[in-house]
N, C-alpha and C positions, 0 to 999 in steps of 0.2 A: 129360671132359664138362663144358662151361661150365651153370650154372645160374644163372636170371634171375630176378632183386627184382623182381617184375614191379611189385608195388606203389611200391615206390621208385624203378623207373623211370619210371612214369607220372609217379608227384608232380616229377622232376626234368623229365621234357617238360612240364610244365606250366608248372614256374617258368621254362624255357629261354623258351617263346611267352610268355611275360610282360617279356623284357628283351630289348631291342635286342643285335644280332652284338656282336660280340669289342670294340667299341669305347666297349659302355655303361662307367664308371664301373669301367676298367682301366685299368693301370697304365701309362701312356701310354711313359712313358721307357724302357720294354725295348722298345718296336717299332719300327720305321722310321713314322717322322713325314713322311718324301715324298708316303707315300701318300694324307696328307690335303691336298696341296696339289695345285690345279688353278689352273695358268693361264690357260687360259681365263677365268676368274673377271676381269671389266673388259673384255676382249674386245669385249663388248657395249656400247648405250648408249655414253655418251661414257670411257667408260675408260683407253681409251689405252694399256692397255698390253704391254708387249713379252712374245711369244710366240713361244716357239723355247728354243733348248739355250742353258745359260750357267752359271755356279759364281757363289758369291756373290763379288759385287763385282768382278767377274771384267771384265775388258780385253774382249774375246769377248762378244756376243750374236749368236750363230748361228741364222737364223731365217728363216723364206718372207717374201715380197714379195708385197703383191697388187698386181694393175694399175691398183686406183680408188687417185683422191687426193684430199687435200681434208682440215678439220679431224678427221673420225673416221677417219682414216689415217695421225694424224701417230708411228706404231710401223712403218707399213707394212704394217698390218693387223687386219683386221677384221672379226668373225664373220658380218657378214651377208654376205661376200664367199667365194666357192670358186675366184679364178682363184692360179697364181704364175707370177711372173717371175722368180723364183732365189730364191737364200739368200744374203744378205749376213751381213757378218760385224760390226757395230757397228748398234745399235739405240737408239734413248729409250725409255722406259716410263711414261707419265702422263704428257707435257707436250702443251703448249696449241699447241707449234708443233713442225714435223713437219724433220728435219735426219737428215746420215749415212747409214744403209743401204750402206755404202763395201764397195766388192770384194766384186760379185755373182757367184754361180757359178747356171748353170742346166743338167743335164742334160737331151739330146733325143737323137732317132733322124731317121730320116728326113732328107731335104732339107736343107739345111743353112741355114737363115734368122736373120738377124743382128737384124731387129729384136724388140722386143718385142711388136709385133701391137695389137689390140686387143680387149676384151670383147665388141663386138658380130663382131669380123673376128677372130678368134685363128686362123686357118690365112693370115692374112699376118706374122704373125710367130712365138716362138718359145712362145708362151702356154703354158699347158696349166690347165686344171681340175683338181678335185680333189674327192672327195668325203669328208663326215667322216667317216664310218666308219670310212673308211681312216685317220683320221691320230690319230698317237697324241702326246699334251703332256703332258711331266713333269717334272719337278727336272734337268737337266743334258741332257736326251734329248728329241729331235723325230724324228718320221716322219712321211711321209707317199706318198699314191702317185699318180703323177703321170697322169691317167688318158688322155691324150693319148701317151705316151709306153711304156706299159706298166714305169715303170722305179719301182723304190720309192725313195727319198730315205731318207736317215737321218743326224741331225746330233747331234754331242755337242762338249765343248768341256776344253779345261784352261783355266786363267786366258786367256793370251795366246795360245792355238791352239785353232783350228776344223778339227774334222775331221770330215769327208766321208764315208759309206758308198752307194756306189749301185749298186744289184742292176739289170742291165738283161736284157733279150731276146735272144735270138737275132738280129743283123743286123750286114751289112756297114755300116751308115751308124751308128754310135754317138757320140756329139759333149757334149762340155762345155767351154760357152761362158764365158770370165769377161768378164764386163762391166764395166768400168771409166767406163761415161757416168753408168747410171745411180744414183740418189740417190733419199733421201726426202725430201718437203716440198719447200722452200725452197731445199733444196740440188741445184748444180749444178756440172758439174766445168770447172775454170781447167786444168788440165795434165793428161795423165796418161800412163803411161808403161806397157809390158811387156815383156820378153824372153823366149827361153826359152834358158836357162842351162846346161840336158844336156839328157839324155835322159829324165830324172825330174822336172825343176825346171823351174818357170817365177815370173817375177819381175817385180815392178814398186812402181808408187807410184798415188798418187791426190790430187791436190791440188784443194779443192774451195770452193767460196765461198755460202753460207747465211747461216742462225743465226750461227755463226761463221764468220766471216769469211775467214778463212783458215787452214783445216784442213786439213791433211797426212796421211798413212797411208801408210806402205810393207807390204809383206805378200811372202811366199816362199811358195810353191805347192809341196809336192813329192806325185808320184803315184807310188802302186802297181803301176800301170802302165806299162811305155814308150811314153814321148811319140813316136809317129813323122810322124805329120802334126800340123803346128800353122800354123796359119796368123792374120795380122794384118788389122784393119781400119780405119778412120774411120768411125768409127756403123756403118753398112752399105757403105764402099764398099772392096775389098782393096787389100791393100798387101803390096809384096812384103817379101822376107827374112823373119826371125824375129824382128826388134824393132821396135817402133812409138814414137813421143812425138807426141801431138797431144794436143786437147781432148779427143777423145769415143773412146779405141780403146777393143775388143774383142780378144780374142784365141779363137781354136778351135781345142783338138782334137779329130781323129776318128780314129776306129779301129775295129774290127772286135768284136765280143762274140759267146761261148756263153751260151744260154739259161743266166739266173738266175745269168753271169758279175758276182761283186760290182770294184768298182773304188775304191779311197778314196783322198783325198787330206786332205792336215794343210798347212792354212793359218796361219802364222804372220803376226802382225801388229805394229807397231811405228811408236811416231812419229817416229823417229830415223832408220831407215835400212834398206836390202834385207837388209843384213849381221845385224843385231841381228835382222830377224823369224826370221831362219835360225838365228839359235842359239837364239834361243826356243822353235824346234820342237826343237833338238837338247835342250835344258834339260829341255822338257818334257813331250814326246811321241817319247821316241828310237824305241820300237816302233812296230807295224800293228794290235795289241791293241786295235780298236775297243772290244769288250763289255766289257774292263776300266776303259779310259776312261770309258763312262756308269758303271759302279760307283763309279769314283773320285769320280764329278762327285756319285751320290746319296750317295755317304757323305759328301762336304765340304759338302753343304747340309742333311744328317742331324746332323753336328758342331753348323750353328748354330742348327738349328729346336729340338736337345736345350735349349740355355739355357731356354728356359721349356716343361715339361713340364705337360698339364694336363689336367683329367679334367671331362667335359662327360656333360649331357643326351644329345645327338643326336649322328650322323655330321655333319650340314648344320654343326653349332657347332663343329666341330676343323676340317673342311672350310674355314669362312670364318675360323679362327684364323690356322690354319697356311698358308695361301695367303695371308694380308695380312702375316704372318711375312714369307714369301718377297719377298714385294711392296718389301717394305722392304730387302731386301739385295741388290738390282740394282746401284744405285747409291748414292753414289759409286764410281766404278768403278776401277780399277785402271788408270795411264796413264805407266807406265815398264816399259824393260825388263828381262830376267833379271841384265844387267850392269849395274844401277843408272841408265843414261840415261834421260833424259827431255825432251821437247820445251816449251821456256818460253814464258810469254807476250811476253819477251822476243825471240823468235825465235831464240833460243838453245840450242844443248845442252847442260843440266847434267847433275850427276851427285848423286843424290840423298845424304843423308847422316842415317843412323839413321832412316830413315823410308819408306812405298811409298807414292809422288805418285798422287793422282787427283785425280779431274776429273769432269766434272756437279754441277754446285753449283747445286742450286734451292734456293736461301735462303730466300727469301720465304715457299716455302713449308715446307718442312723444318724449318726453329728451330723450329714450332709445337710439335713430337708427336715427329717422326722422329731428330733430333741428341738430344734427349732421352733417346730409349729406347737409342740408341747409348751414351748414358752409363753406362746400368744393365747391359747384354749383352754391349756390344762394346767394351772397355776400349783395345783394340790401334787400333782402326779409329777412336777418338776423336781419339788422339794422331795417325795416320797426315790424317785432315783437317785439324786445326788446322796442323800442322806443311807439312802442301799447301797451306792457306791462308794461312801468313806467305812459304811462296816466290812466292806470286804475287805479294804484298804488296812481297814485295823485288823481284821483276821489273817489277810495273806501278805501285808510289807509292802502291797504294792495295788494302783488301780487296775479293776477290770480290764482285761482284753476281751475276750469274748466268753463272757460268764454264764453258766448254764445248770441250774441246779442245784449250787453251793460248789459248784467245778469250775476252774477254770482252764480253760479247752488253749489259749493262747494261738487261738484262730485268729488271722488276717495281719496284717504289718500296721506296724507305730503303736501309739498308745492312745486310742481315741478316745478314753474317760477323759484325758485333758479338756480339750476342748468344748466338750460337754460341759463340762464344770463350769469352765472358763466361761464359757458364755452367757450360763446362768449369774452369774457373780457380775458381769458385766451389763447385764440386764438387771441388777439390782435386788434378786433372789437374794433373799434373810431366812429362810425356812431351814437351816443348818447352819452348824461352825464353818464358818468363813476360813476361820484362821488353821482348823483342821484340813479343810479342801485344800488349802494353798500348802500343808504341809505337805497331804496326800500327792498334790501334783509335784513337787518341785522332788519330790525322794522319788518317783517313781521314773522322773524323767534324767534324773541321777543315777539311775541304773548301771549295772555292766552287764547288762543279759540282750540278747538279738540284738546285736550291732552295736548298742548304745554307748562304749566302750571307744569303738572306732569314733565315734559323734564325737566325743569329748575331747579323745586326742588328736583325731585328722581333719576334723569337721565334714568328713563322708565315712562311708562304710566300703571300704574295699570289695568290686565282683566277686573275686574270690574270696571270700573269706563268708560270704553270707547269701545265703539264698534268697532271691527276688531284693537286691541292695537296692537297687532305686527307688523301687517303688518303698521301701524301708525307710529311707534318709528320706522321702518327701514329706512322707506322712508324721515323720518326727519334728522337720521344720516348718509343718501346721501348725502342730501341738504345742513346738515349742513357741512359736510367735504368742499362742493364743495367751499361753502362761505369761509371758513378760508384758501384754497386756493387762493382766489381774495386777503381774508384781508393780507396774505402773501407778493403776489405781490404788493400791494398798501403802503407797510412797515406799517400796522397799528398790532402791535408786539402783544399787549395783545389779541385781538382779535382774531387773527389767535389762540393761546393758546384755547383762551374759546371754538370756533368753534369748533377744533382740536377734543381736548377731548368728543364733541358732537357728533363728528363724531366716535364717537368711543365706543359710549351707544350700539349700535348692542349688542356688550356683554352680554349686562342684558337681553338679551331674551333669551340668550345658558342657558339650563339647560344638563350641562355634565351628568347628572344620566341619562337624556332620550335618550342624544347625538341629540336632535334635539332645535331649539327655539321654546320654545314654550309661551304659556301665561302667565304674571307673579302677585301676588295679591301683596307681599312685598316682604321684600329680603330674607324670609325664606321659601314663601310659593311660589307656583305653582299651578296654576288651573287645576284639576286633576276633575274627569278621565280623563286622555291624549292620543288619538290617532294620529300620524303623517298621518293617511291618510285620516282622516275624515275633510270634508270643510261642513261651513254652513253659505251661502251666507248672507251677511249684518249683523246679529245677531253671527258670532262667532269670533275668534282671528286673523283671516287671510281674504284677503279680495280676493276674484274670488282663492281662493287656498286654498293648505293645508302648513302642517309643513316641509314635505320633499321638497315643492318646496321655500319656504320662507325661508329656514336653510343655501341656497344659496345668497340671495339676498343683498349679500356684494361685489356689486362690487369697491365702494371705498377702499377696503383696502382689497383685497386676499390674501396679506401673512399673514393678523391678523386673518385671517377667518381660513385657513390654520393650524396654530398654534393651534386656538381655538380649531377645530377639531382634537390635536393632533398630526401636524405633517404631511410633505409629505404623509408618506405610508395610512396613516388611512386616510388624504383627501382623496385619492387617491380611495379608495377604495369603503370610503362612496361617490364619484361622482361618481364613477361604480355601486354600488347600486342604485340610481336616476334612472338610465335608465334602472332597469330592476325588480324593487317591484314594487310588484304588490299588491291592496288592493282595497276594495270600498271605495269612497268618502262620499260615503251618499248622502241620498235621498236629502235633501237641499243643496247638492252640487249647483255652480252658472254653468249656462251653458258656460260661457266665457272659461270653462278650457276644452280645448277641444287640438288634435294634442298630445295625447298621446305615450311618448314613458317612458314605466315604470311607473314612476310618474312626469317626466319632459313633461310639457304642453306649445308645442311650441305654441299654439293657444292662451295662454294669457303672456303677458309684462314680468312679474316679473322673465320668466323662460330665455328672450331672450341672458342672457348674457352668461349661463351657460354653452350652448356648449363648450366656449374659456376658459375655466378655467383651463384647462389640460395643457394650454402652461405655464402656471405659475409654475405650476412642473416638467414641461422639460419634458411632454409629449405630444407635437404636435398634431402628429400621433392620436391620442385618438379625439383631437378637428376634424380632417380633417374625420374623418370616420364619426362623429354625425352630421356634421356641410354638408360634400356632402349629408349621406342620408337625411337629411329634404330640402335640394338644390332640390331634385329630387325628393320623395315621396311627399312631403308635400304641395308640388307649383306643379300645373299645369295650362295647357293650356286651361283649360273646367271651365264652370262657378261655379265647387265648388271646384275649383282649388287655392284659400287660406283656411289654415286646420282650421281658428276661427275667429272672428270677424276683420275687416279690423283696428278697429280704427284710423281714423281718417290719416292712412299712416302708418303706424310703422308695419304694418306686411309686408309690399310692400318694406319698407326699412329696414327690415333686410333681405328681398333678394338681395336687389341691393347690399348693402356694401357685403352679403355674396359670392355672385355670382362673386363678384371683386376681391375677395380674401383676405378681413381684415373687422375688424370689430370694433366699441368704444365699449369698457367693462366701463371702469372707467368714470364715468357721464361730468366729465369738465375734459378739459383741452389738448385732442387730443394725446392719445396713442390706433393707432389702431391695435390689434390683431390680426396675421395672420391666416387662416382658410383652405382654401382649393376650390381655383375659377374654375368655373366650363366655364367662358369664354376663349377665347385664346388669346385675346387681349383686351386694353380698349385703349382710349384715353382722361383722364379726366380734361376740359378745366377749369382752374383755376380762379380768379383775375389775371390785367394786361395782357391780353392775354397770358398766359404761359400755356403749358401744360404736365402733368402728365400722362406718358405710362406707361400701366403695361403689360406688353409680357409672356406668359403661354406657356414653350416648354413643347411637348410630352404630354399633358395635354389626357385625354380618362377618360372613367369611370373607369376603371383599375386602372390608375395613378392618383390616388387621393393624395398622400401624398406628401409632399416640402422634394424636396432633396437639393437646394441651392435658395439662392436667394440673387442677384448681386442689387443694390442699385446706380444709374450711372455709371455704368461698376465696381464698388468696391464689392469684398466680405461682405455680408450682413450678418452675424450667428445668427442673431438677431429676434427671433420670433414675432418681433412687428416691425412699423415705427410709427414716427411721425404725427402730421399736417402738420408740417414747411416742413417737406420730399415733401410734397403733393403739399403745396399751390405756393413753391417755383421751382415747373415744375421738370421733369427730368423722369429717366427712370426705372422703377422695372422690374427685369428678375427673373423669377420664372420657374425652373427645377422640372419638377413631377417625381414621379414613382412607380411604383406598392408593393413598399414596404417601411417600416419607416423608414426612416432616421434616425442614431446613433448617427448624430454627429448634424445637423444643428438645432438650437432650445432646445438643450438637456445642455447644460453649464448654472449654476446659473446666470451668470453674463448676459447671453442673452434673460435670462427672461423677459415679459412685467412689471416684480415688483423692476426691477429696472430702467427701463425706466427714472425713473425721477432725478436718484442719479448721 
């Protein structure tokens, strides 16, 4: 006979309705960490990003298709939308422009109809709805149920294979269509080709013209099924035999099914060749073990969410942790095969060597936040881009701009593979030639192409003469600081000089009469009429911005910024200003500038560092109050719960670093800025097995501000730490409190701007 504490059980139901489920302020690192991420999170609002089955960094994003298009579709979909038109197998996630979607598959019953229909007409084409209920989004795993079709969909992925589960009906007319036309955004198809190869395989390619320009994909289709009808098309019109090559085929099988008959297919994908996606399936998916596959997929993005384990107030705060985690491990994505090949910017097949090539390089925005945090977590993945971005470099003469495919697109202003590099190098990265990266940066920044020409002769880029010049010439004398940095540590003396000074052309955009940068024609004149709040997307001096957000964008060198602007108090000031003028942008404003506060636009890059400025003047306090509220308004838990486009990670990760409590202002070399963590604990698992604690006492919405902060048990004064602090394991104790601290962070000398002296 069991007998009951009845008193002690009461007092423990007590304390149980007093603390939030299993996730209050437990030990995060023994659970599965999947289960706080929600992609859907960006969905929303202008987000962007991709939704569907994928592994970190993985070749593979297997995902629905809606039918609308246009800037909030450039993933190929969009929360406020319920139709699909298949599941493609390669996706973007946070870009401004919409590309890929390559090798659609769409199960249907019924009639057999080739096109895709329309929203308002879906029974002239292959459409179908969906409802959410039905559809379930998670770490390596998508369903959903196709409500025109009675058929469930279910997708999960390895690196370089998409596999397929679809439960259908009862009927003689059962059909899955691969479409080969269509594309997302921008993109559309130049060739495309299929066969079917037995009775299990079907095959082809996809050559398409976008964003990048000319982008390639072959893919091996094998089914579970026997193939016994398959038939070919041009869009919608048939064609006989079993192989097609035009612009726009399609291919269909159909066959016959028992109620709740499942059918799967494992699409293998490849920029090289029919042959290579076929052994990628064989490498990597040799089974039919669907439910093993999404296991596999949650456990390799359970491997990377483990790196930092951390223990929160609420579900809503591991929720938006861990899904901007995920956010960040999409891309760069994986873009060779199981047998080393890969497709070059040179049009070429190489063969990779001590390294796995990818490709997605949004620089511009990434060097911010996102390559950063890659330095701290993903040691392998640091070495695997740098070492992708010197084969570009040897294939095309120069580093990545915004590299997409074996293309490069020359998206966004400067040259942000520099600083990338730079920083790795400066962090002490040996996983590639050193001495190859330092050629790569110093010829590329040697340039005479977008601007670079004007840099070298005038030390700015003339308004007229180049489109968005400011924002052009800032972002070069980031890249170039970061460089004479390396040439510094490398002892190569002259250079570091020339760099130097490059890094330091910012200058010639301050126009003191207006107190803001603004555009400049020669050294006497100024492109006038001049408004600091007017932006005009592509065609004006600033690029996704205006003047008051671009006046900031020195984070190489805050105390010359500092100065520039006159001086602590009138920095000071004019940062106070930022976040509370107010003005229209103009009609041709770019949508990217979004997450307004004042005129500081935490929705676009250039504003991300700006928060942390305040510690440079020995004013913390100022950073922890901007830097909490966009912690908490700006990031939620619902699918328009990022304030502006995801790019590519860099919005995901300046939560994470924010939410930790530091941040990289300065582009290379690892000084991060203390902020205001809205966690209570972290545990950040380094190289060499070591790891990095960061302990948050008294921490609440109230106690936003840093009263102390202990550095392995040592007094800390210091408003910044290192990389070396980090990578070399040990422990940060961080004291909150409801009001500024006078003393901790307020002394010159514990400034981040002397960090390096």
């Amino acid at each position: 006979m069991i007998k009951f504490n009845f008193p002690r059980l009461l007092s423990a139901l007590v304390i149980l309705a007093f603390v939030e489920p299993a996730f209050a302020q437990q030990q995060i690192k023994k659970v599965s960490l999947t289960q706080y991420v929600d992609p859907l999170i960006g969905s929303g609002f202008h987000g962007h990003v991709f939704v569907g089955a994928n592994v970190p960094f993985g070749a593979v994003q297997l995902g629905p298709v809606n039918i609308s298009e246009g800037w909030d579709w450039c993933s190929g979909y969009h929360i406020s939308d319920t139709t699909i038109i298949g599941f493609s197998h390669t996706h973007l996630s946070g870009t401004g422009i919409g590309d890929l979607g390559d090798i659609m598959f769409m199960p249907t019953t019924g009639p057999l109809k080739l096109g895709k229909g329309s929203a308002k007409d879906p029974e002239s084409g292959f459409l179908s709805t969906f409802s959410r209920k039905n559809e379930i989004v998670k770490p390596g795993y998508y369903k959903v149920d196709l409500n025109r079709y009675g058929i469930k969909a279910e997708l999960t992925t390895s690196k370089r294979v998409g596999m397929h589960r679809y439960t259908f009906p009862s009927t003689d007319a059962a059909h899955i269509i691969i479409d080969l036309k269509q594309g997302i955004g921008w993109d559309g198809p130049m060739e495309t080709y299929i066969e079917k190869v037995d009775d299990h395989t079907i095959a082809g390619y996809r050559f398409s013209k976008g964003w990048a320009a000319d982008q390639r994909i072959y893919f091996t289709a094998v089914f579970s099924k026997a193939i016994k009808n398959f038939s070919v098309y041009d869009s919608i019109t048939p064609k006989s035999g079993t192989a097609l090559k035009a612009r726009n085929v399609k291919g269909a099988i159909t066959f016959a099914t028992a109620k709740n008959e499942t059918v799967l297919v494992k699409v293998g994908i490849s920029p090289v060749s029919i042959a290579n996606a076929a052994q990628n399936i064989k490498a990597e998916i040799p089974d039919w073990n669907f439910d093993q596959l999404v296991k596999n997929a949650d456990q390799q993005w359970n491997k990377e969410l483990q790196k930092i384990s951390i223990k929160t107030d609420s579900l809503s705060q591991l929720k938006k942790f861990y899904t901007a985690m995920y956010h960040t491990m999409i891309a760069p994505s994986i873009f060779d095969d199981v047998n080393g090949e890969y497709w070059g910017t040179d049009k070429k097949v190489h063969q990779k060597e001590g390294f796995n090539n990818v490709t997605t390089f949004s620089l511009w925005d990434t060097y911010r936040a996102n390559n950063p945090l890659s330095t701290i977590i993903h040691p392998e993945h640091v070495n695997d881009m740098v070492s992708s971005m010197l084969a570009i470099y040897k294939q095309q003469g120069s580093l990545p701009v915004w590299h997409l495919m074996a293309n490069e697109t020359n998206c966004m202003v400067g040259y942000s593979a520099v600083p990338v590099i730079a920083d790795a190098i400066l962090k002490g990265y040996n996983g590639f030639d050193a001495n190859l990266a330092y050629e790569a940066m110093k010829t590329t920044a040697m340039q005479d192409i977008r601007g670079t020409n004007f840099v070298k002769k005038l030390g700015y880029i003339p308004a007229d003469s180049t489109a968005e010049s400011v924002s052009m010439g800032l972002e070069y004398a980031i890249a170039d600081w970061s460089l004479a940095q390396v040439a510094k540590k490398m002892g190569k003396t002259a250079d570091y000089e020339y760099f130097g000074k490059r890094g330091q052309y910012y200058k010639n955009y301050y126009n003191s009469k207006s107190g803001f940068m603004q555009g400049r024609l020669s050294e006497t004149q100024w492109r006038t009429p001049y408004t600091p709040f007017i932006s005009i997307h592509e065609h004006g001096d600033f690029t996704e911005g205006n003047g008051w957000q671009y006046t900031f964008l020195v984070p190489q060198d805050v105390n010359g910024l500092v100065n520039l602007l006159g001086g602590e108090s009138k920095f000071d000031v004019k940062l106070d200003s930022l976040f509370i003028a107010k003005g229209d942008m103009g009609a041709k404003a770019s949508n990217d500038i979004s997450g307004l506060i004042g005129q500081y636009a935490h929705g676009n890059e250039p504003s991300h560092h700006v928060t942390y400025l305040y510690n440079y003047i020995g004013k913390p306090w100022k950073t922890a109050e901007k830097v909490r509220y966009i912690l908490n308004d700006f990031y939620t838990d619902k699918p328009d719960g990022i304030i502006g486009n995801e790019d590519v990670g860099q919005m995901s990760a300046w939560y994470v670093f924010s939410a930790l409590g530091f941040y990289q202002v300065s582009p290379a070399g690892g000084v991060y800025v203390l902020g205001s963590p809205t966690i209570n604990s972290a545990e950040i698992k380094v190289a060499g097995g070591k790891t990095f604690k960061v302990t948050v006492k008294n921490n609440s919405p109230e106690n936003k501000y840093i009263q102390q902060v202990t550095l392995n048990g040592i007094n800390h004064t210091k408003s910044y730490i290192k990389h070396q602090d980090i990578i070399k394991g040990g422990t940060m104790t961080i004291t909150m409190g409801s009001k500024p601290s006078s003393v901790w962070g307020v002394k010159n000398a514990d400034r981040p701007s002397n960090a390096n002296n």
